[in-house]
C-alpha positions as CSV (number, residue, x, y, z in Angstrom):
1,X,-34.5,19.2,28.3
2,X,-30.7,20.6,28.1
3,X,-28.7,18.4,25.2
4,X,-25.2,18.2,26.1
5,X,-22.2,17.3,24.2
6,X,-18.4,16.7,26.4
7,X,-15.7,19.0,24.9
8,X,-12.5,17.2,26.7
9,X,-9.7,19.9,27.3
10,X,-6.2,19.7,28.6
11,X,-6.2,23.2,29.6
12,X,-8.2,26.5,30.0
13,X,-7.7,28.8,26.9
14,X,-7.7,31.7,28.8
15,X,-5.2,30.8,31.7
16,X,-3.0,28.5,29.6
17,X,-2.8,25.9,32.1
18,X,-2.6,28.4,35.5
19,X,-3.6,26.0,38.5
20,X,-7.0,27.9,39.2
21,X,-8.3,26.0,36.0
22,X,-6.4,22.9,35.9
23,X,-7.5,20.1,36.9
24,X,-10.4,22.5,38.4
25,X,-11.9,23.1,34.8
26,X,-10.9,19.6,33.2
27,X,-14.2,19.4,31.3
28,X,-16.7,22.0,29.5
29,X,-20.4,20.7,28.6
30,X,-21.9,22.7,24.5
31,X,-25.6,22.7,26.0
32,X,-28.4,23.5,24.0
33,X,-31.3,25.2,25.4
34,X,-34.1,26.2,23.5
35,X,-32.7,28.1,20.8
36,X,-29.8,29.3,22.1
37,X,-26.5,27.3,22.9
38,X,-24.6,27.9,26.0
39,X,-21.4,26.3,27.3
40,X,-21.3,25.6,31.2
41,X,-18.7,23.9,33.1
42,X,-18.4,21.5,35.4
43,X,-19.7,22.2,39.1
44,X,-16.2,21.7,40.5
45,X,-15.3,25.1,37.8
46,X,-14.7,27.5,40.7
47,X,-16.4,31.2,40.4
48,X,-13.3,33.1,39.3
49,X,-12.9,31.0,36.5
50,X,-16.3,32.2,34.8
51,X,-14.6,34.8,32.5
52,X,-13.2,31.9,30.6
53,X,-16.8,30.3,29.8
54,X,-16.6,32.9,26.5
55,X,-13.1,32.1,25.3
56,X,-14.1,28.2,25.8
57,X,-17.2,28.5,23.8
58,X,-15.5,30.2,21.1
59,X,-13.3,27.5,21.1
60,X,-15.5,25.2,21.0
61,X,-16.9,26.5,17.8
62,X,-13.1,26.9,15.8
63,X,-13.9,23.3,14.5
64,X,-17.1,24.5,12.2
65,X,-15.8,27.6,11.8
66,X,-12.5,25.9,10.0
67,X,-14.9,23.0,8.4
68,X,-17.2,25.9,6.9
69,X,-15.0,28.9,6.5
70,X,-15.2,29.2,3.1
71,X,-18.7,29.0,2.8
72,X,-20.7,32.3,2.0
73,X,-17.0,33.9,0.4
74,X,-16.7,31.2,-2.4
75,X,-20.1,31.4,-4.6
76,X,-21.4,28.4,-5.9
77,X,-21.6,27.4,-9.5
78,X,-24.6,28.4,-11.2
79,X,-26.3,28.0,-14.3
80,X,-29.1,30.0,-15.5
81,X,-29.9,29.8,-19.2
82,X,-27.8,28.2,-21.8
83,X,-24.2,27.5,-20.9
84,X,-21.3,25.6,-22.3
85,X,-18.7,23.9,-20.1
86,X,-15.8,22.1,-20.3
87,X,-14.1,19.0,-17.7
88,X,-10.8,18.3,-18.3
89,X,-9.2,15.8,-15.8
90,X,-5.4,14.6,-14.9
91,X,-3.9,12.1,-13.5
92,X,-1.8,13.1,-10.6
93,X,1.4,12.3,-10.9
94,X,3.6,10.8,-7.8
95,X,6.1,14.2,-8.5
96,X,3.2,16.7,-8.4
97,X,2.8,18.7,-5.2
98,X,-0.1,19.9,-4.0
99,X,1.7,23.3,-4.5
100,X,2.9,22.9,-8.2
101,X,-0.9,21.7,-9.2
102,X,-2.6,24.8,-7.6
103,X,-0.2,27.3,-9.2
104,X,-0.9,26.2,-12.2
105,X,-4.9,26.9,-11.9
106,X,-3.7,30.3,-10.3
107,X,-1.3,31.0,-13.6
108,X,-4.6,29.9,-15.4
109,X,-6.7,32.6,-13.5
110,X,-3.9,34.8,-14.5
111,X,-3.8,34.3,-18.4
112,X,-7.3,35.1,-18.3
113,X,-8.2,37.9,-16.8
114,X,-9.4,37.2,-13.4
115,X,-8.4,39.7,-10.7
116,X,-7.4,38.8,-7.4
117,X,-10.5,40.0,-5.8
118,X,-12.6,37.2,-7.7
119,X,-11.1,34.4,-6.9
120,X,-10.4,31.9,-3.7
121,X,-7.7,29.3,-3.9
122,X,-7.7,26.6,-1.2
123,X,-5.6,23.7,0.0
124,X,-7.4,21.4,-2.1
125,X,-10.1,23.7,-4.4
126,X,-10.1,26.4,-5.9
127,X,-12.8,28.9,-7.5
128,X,-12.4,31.8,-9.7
129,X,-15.4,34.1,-11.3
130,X,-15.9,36.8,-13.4
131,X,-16.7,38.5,-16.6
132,X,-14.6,37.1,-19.4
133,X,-12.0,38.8,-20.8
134,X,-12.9,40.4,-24.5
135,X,-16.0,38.6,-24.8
136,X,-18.8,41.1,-23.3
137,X,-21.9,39.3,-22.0
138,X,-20.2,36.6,-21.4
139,X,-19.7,35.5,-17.8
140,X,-16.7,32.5,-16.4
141,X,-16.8,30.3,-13.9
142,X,-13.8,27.6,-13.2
143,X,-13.6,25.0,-10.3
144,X,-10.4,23.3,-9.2
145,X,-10.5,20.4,-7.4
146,X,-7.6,18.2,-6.0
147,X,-8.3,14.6,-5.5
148,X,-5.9,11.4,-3.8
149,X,-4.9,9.9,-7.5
150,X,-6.6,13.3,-10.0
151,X,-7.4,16.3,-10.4
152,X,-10.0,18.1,-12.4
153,X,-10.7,22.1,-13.9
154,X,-14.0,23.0,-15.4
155,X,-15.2,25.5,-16.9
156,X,-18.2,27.1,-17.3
157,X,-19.5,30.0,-19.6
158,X,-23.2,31.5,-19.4
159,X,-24.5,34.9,-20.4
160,X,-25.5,34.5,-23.5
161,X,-27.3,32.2,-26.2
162,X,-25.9,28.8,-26.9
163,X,-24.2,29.4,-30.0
164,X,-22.4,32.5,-29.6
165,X,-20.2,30.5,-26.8
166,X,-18.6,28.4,-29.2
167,X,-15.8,30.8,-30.1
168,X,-14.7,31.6,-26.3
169,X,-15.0,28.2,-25.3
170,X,-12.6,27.1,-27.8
171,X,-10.3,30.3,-26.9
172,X,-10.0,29.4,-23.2
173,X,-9.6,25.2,-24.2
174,X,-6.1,25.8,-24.8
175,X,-5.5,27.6,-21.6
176,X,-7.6,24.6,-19.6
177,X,-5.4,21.6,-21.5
178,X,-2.0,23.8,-20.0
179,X,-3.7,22.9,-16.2
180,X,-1.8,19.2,-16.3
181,X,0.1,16.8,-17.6
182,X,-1.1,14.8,-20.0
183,X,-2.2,12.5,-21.4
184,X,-5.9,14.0,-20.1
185,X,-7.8,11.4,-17.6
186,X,-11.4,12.7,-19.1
187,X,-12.0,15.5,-21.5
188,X,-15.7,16.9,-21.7
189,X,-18.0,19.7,-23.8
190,X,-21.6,19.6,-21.9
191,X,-24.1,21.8,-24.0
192,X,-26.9,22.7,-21.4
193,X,-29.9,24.0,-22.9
194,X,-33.3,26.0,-20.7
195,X,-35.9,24.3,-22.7
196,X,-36.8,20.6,-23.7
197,X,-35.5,19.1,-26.6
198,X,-36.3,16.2,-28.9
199,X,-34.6,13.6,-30.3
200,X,-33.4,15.5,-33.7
201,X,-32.3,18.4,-31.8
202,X,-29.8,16.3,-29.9
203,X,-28.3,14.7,-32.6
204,X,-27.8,18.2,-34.5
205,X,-25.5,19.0,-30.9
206,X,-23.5,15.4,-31.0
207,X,-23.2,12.6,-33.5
208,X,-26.0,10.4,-32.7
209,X,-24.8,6.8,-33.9
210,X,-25.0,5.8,-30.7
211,X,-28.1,7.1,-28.3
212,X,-27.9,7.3,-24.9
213,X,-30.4,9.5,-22.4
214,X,-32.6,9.4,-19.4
215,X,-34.7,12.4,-17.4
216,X,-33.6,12.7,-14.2
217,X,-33.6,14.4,-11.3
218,X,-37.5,14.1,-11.2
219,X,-37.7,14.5,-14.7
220,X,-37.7,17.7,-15.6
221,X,-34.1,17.8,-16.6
222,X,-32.8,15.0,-19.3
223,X,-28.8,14.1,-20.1
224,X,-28.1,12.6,-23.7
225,X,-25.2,11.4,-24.9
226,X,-23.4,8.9,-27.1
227,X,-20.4,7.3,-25.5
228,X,-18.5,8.4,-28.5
229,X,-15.6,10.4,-28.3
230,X,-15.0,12.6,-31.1
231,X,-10.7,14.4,-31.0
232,X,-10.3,12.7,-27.7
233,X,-13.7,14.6,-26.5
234,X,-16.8,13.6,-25.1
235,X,-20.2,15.6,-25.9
236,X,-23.0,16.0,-23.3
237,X,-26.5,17.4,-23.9
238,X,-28.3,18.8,-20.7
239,X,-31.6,20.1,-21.5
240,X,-35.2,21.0,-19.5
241,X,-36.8,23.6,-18.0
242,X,-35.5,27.2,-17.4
243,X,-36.7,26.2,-13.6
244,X,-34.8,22.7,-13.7
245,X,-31.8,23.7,-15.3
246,X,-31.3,26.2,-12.8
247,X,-32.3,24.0,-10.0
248,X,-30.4,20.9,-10.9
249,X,-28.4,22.0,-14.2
250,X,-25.3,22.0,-11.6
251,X,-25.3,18.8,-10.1
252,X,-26.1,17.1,-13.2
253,X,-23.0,18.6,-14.8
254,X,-21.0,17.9,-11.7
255,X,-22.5,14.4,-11.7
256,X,-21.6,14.3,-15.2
257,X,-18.0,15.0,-14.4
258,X,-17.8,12.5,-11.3
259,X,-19.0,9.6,-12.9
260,X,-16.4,10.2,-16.2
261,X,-13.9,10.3,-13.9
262,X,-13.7,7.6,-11.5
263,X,-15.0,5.3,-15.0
264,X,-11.7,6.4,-17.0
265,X,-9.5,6.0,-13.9
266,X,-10.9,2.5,-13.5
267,X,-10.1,1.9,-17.2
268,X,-6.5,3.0,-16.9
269,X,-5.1,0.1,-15.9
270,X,-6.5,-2.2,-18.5
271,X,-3.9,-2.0,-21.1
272,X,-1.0,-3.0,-18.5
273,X,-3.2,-5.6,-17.0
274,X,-4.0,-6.8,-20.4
275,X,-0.4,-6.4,-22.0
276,X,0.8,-8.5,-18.9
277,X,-1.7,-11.7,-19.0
278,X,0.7,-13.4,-21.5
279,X,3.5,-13.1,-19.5
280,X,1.7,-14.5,-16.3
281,X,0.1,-17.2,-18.5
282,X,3.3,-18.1,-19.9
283,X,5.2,-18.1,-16.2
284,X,2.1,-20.6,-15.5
285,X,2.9,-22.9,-17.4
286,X,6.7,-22.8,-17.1
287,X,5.6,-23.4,-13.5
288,X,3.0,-26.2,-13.8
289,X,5.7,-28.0,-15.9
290,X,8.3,-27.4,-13.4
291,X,5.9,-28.8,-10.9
292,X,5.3,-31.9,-12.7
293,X,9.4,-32.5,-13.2
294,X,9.9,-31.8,-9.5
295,X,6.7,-34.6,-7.7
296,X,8.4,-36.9,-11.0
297,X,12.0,-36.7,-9.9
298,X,12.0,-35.3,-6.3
299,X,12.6,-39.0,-4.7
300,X,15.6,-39.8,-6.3
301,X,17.0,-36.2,-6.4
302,X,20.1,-35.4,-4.7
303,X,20.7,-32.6,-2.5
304,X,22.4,-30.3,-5.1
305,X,20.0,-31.0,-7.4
306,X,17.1,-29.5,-5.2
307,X,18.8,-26.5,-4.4
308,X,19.6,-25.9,-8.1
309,X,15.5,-26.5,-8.0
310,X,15.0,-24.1,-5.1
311,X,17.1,-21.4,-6.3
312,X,15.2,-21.4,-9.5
313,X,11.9,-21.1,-7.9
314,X,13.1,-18.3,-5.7
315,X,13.7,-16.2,-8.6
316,X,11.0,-17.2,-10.2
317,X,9.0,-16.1,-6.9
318,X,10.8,-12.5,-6.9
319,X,9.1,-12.1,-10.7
320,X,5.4,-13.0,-9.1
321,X,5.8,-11.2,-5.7
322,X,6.7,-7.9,-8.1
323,X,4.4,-8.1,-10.2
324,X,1.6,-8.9,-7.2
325,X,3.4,-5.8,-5.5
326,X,2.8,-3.6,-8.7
327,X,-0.6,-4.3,-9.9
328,X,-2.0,-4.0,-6.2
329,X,-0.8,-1.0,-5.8
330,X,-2.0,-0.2,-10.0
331,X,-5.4,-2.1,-9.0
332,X,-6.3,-1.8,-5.8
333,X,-7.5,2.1,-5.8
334,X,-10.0,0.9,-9.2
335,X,-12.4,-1.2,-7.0
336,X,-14.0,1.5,-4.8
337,X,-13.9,3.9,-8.0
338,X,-16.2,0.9,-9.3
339,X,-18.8,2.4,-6.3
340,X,-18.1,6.0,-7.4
341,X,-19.2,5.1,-10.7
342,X,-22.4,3.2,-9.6
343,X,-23.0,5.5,-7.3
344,X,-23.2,8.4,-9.8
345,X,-25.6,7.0,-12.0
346,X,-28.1,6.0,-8.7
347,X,-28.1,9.8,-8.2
348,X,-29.7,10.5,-11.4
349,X,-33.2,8.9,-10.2
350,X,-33.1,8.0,-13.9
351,X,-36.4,7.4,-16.2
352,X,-36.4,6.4,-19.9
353,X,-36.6,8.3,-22.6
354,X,-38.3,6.9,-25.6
355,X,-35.8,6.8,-28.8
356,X,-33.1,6.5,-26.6
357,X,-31.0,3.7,-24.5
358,X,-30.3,4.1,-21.1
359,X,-27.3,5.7,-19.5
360,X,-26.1,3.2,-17.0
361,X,-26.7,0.3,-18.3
362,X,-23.5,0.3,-20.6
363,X,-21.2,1.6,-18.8
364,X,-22.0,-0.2,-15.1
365,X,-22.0,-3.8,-17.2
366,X,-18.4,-2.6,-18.5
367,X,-17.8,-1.5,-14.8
368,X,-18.4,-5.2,-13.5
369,X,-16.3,-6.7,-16.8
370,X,-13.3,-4.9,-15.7
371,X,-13.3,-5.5,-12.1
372,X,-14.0,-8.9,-12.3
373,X,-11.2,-9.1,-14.9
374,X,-9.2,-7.2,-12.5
375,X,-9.8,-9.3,-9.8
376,X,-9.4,-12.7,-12.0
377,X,-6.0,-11.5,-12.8
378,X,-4.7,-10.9,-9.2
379,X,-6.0,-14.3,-8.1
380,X,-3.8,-15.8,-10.5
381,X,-0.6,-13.9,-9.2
382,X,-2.0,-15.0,-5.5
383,X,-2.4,-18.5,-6.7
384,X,0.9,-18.5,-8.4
385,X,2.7,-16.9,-5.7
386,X,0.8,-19.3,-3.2
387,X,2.1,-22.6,-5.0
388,X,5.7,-21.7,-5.3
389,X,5.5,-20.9,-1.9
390,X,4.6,-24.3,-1.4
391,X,6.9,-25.6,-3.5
392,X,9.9,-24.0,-1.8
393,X,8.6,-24.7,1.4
394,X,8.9,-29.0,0.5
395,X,12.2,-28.4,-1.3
396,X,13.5,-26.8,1.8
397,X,12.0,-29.2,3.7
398,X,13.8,-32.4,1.9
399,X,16.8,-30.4,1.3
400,X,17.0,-30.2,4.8
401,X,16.2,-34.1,5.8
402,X,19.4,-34.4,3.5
403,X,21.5,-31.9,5.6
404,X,20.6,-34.0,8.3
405,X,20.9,-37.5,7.1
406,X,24.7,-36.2,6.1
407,X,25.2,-34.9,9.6
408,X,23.6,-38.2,10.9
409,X,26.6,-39.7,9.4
410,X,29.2,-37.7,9.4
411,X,28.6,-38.2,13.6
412,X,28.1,-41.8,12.7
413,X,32.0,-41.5,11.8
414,X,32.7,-39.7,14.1
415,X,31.8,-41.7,17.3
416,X,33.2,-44.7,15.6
417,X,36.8,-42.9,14.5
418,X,36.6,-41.7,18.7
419,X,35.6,-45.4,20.0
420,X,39.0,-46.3,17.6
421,X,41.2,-43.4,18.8
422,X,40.0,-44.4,22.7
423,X,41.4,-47.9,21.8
424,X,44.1,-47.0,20.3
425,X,45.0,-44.6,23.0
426,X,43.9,-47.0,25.8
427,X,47.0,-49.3,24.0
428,X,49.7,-46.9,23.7
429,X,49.1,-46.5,27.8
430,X,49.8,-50.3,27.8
431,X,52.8,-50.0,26.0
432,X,53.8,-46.6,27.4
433,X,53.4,-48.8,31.0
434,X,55.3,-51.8,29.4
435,X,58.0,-49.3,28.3
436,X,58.5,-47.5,31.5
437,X,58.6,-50.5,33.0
438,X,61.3,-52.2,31.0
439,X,63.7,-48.8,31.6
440,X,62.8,-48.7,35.2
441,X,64.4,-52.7,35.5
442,X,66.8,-52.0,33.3
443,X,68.2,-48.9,35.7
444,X,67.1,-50.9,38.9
445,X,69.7,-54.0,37.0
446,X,71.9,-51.7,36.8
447,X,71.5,-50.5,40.5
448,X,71.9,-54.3,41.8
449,X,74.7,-54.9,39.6
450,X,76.5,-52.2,41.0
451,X,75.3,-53.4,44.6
452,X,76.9,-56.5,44.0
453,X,80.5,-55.7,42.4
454,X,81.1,-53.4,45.8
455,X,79.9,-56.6,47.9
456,X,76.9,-54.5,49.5
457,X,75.3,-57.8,48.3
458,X,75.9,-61.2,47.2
459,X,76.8,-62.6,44.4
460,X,74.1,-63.8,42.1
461,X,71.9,-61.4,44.4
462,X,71.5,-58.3,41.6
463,X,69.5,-61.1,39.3
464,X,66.9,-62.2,41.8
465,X,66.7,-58.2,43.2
466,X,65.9,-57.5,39.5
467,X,63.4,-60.1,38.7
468,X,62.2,-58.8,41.7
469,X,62.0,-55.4,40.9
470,X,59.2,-56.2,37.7
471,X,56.5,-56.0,39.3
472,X,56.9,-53.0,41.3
473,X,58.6,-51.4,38.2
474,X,55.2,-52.3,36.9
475,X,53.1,-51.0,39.4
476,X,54.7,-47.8,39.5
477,X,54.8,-47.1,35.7
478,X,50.5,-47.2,35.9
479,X,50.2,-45.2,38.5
480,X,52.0,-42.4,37.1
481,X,50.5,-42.8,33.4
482,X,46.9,-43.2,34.8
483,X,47.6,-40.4,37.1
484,X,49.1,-38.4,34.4
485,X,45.8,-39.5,32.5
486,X,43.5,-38.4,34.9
487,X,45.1,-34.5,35.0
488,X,44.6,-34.3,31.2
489,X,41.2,-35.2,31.8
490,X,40.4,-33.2,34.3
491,X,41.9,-30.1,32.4
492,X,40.2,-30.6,29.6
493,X,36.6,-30.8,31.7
494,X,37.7,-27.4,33.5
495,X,38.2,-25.5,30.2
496,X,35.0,-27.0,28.9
């Protein structure tokens, strides 16, 4: 039965998108058939597109090829007898390209001998092998490897009996330390030996105050330590079989490596976190007593005095939200290095070894202490960033009940100051009517006065006309102020 796998393409690789392809040859199928994978097309593929069912497969294959092109031209580390090797680790810094970090290890290549031929650098790892320089027998192997937040170079030396590496491994130190910028994330000596060893043995290869081992790997091979660095060092002993350590002596070293890593990177942070507690226990209470002045007073508080309050909290909430921004960007990478860790030590399949505590044990409980205290300590920045929050949300809230008792009022006052302008404006029409009035008898006196000195009337007449004239004098001054009135009004509407 054929097992077939869609490869979506935009166009043909041969014809580059020529219409006897597209849409015709939308689609290839990757079948498998017996042992041998072919690719077909579509049926709607027409027949003069066959030729291009080699450049698609080939195509279809650049993926592993790219995933896996370094495989069989980069040799893998080995260890075969004795060996020495030596993990130092940085700290990337946030200035250090991807670039900078690789030339160093290629500068490091350089100062020690290792042609061009005998070495690979990649995007992200690097290897270089050979014989080392001035030290016959003796044969180098160093590993770069670039990491998100580190980056490590190890070294390893093999060739010839344990002792006699001592003096080149502390030659080429130096030249490893010059790979970074310190201060050093983990610094490591592993001493791995082909044959079993007992208790006495290992502590002649590292101070054995503290004693720490387990067989693992199916227990053939056994790691020993002591958790005790001596010059900023720590000492490893890997020791078993001529068949295990060349088997597993590898991985355990690079296991070694991994789980020293990802445990000093989680520890990092500690001193900041630590140096910083008594700052956020001391902005705690500042800000439970400033809690307890605000529910005491906040009744009878006036509006300025709340946004004296609220201006206060809001720098006090700048403090919290930057120091919740820094630590979870300082802490947040440490929690999934807490897996790395744990993770490391499930690979060794570890057993006990009598004389001798456990590996894990230690280190996985000081894991869990950190991470907890790690988490403890940005709960309190949420918390605390979570009740000023609250608190600035209720003095915002009352100062703005305030606001709008004030403008309550203040339109209060202002209806009643328009209801006192409308009377007062209703009166001056009265008198404005009475006035206009009074002129208009007054010229309408004069009129009839003047009537009756040329005789067009009788005497007396010009009194009676004018007594007469009052009322329509009257009538006539209202219509012209309520009509004047009502055009104001009406212009005022149209421009609203």
């Amino acid at each position: 039965m054929d097992t077939a796998i869609q490869l979506r393409k935009e166009r043909c690789d041969l014809c580059g998108g020529s219409p006897a392809c597209v849409p015709s040859c939308p689609q290839q199928i990757l079948a498998v058939r017996g042992d041998g994978v072919v690719m077909t097309h579509q049926d709607r593929c027409p027949p003069e597109c066959t030729v291009c069912i080699d450049v698609c497969e080939a195509s279809a294959f650049s993926l592993v090829e790219e995933v896996h092109q370094e495989l069989g031209v980069v040799p893998q580390e080995r260890i075969d007898g004795p060996a020495l090797v030596h993990h130092v680790a940085y700290q990337r810094d946030e200035d250090e390209t991807e670039l900078v970090i690789r030339g160093r290890f290629a500068a490091l290549l350089d100062r020690l001998g290792i042609p061009g031929g005998q070495r690979s650098l990649g995007d992200a790892h690097a290897h270089g092998w050979g014989d080392l320089m001035d030290h016959e027998g003796v044969y180098l192997q160093l590993t770069w490897e670039l990491h998100t937040e580190y980056y490590f170079v190890r070294a390893i030396l093999t060739g010839a009996a344990t002792h006699a590496l001592e003096a080149p491994m502390a030659a080429i130190v130096p030249d490893l330390h010059d790979c970074g910028i310190p201060p050093l994330v983990t610094c490591l000596d592993v001493t791995v030996v082909d044959r079993p060893m007992n208790p006495r043995e290992v502590c002649d290869l590292i101070v054995c105050r503290n004693r720490f081992g387990n067989r693992v790997l199916g227990g053939e091979l056994a790691v020993y330590t002591n958790y005790e660095p001596v010059g900023g060092r720590e000492r490893y002993v890997v020791c078993g079989t001529p068949e295990a350590v060349s088997d597993h002596a590898v991985f355990a070293v690079a296991n070694i490596g991994r789980v020293e890593n990802y445990y000093h990177l989680l520890m990092i942070p500690r001193t900041e976190v630590r140096a910083s507690i008594q700052r956020v226990h001391r902005m705690e209470n500042g800000l439970s007593a400033r809690t307890e002045d605000f529910t005491q007073d906040i009744q009878g508080a006036t509006r300025e005095q709340m946004e004296r309050w609220l201006k206060e909290l809001t720098v006090e909430l700048a403090h919290v939200v930057r120091l919740n921004g820094r630590f979870n960007h300082v802490v947040s990478a440490t929690f999934p290095y807490g897996e790395r860790v744990r993770e490391g030590f499930a690979a060794w399949k570890a057993q006990p070894v009598e004389g001798f505590d456990p590996l894990g044990p230690l280190i996985l409980e000081r894991v869990e202490t950190v991470v907890d205290e790690y988490r403890a300590f940005m709960a309190r920045l949420g918390r605390m960033q979570a009740e000023i929050l609250a608190l600035t949300s209720i003095l915002r809230t009352r100062v703005e009940m305030k606001i709008e008792a004030q403008n309550t009022r203040l339109l209060q006052n202002l209806d009643t100051r328009s209801a006192t302008q409308l009377r007062l404006q209703e009166l001056a029409e009265g008198l404005s009517i009475i006035v206009i009035t009074y002129y208009m008898t007054g010229l309408a006196g004069y009129l009839f006065k003047g009537m009756e000195k040329q005789h067009l009337i009788g005497d007396g007449t010009s009194t009676v006309l004018t007594a007469l004239f009052i009322p329509f004098g009257a009538l006539t001054a209202w219509y012209v102020a309520h009509r004047g009135v009502r055009k104001i009004r009406k212009k005022a509407g149209n421009n609203h």
